[in-house]
C-alpha positions in Angstrom: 0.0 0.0 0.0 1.2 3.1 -1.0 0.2 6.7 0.0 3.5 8.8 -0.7 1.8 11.2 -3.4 -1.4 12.4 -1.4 -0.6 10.8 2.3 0.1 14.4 3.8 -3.5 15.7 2.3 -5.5 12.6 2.5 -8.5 13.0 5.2 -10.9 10.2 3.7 -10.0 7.0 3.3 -12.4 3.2 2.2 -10.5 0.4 2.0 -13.7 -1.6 2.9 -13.9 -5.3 2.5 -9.6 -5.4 1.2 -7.1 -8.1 2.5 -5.4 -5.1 4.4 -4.9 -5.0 7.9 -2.5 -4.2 10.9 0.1 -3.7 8.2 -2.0 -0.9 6.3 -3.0 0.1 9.7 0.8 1.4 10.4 1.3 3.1 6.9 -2.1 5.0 7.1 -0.7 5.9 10.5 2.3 7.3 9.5 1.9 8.9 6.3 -1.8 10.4 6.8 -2.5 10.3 10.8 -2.7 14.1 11.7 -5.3 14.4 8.6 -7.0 11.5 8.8 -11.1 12.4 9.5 -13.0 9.0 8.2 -11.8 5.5 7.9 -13.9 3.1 6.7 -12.1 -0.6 7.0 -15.2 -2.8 7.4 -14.3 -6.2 6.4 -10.6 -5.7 6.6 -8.4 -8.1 8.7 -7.7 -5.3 11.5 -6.6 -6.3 14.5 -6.8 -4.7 18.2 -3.2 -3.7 17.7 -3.6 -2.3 14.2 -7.0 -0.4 15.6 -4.3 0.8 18.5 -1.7 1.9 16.4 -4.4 4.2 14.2 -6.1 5.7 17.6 -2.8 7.1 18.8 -1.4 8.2 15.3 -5.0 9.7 13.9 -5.5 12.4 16.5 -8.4 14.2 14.1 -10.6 11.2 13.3 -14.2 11.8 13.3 -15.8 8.5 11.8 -13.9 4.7 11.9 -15.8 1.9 10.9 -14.8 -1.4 11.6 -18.0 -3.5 11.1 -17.2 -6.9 9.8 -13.9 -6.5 10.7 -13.0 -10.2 10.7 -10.2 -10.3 13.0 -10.8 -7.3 15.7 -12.6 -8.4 18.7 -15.9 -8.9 18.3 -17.2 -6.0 21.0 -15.5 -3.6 18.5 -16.7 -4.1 15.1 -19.0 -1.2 15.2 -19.1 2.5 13.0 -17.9 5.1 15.7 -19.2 8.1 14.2 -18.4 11.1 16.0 -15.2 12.0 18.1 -16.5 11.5 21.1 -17.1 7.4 20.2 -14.0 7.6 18.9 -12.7 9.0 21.9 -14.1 6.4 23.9 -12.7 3.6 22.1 -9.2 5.3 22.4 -9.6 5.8 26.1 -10.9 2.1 26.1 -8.0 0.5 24.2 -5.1 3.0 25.3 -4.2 3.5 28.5 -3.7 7.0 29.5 0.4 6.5 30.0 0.6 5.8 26.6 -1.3 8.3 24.6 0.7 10.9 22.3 -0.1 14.7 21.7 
């Protein structure tokens, strides 16, 4: 996956329903994290970890979805559609000695 020509502008991203996971997870982290605004990666292979790693990177997301998301716990395969659900399910899954900003 590659996202060196618009990574620094993108702010919405689908990759619904790919093979992609943890792995995509880390270069959508650190090419396009501080713009990032909506993920969609329902159906993907996300992880917990991968889902982790995008929380602490994305600092400006406002919709994630990760319905059907076939290896992420099942408790979060859910559409968090405004920052405060997201916000929940970063204070949920990060604990506060490890959060960036």
């Amino acid at each position: 996956m590659s996202l060196d020509k618009f990574g620094n502008s993108l702010q919405h991203l689908d990759i619904s329903w790919s093979s992609l996971g943890d792995q995509a997870a880390k270069v959508i982290a650190d090419t396009c994290g501080a713009n990032m605004q909506v993920l969609d990666l329902s159906g993907t292979t996300i992880t917990e970890a991968g889902i982790k790693t995008l929380l602490l990177e994305c600092h400006n997301l406002r919709s994630l979805s990760l319905t059907s998301c076939r290896s992420a716990p099942r408790d979060l395969k859910r559409v968090y559609s405004s920052v405060n659900d997201i916000a929940t399910l970063r204070s949920t899954l990060i604990p506060k000695g490890k959060k960036k900003r």
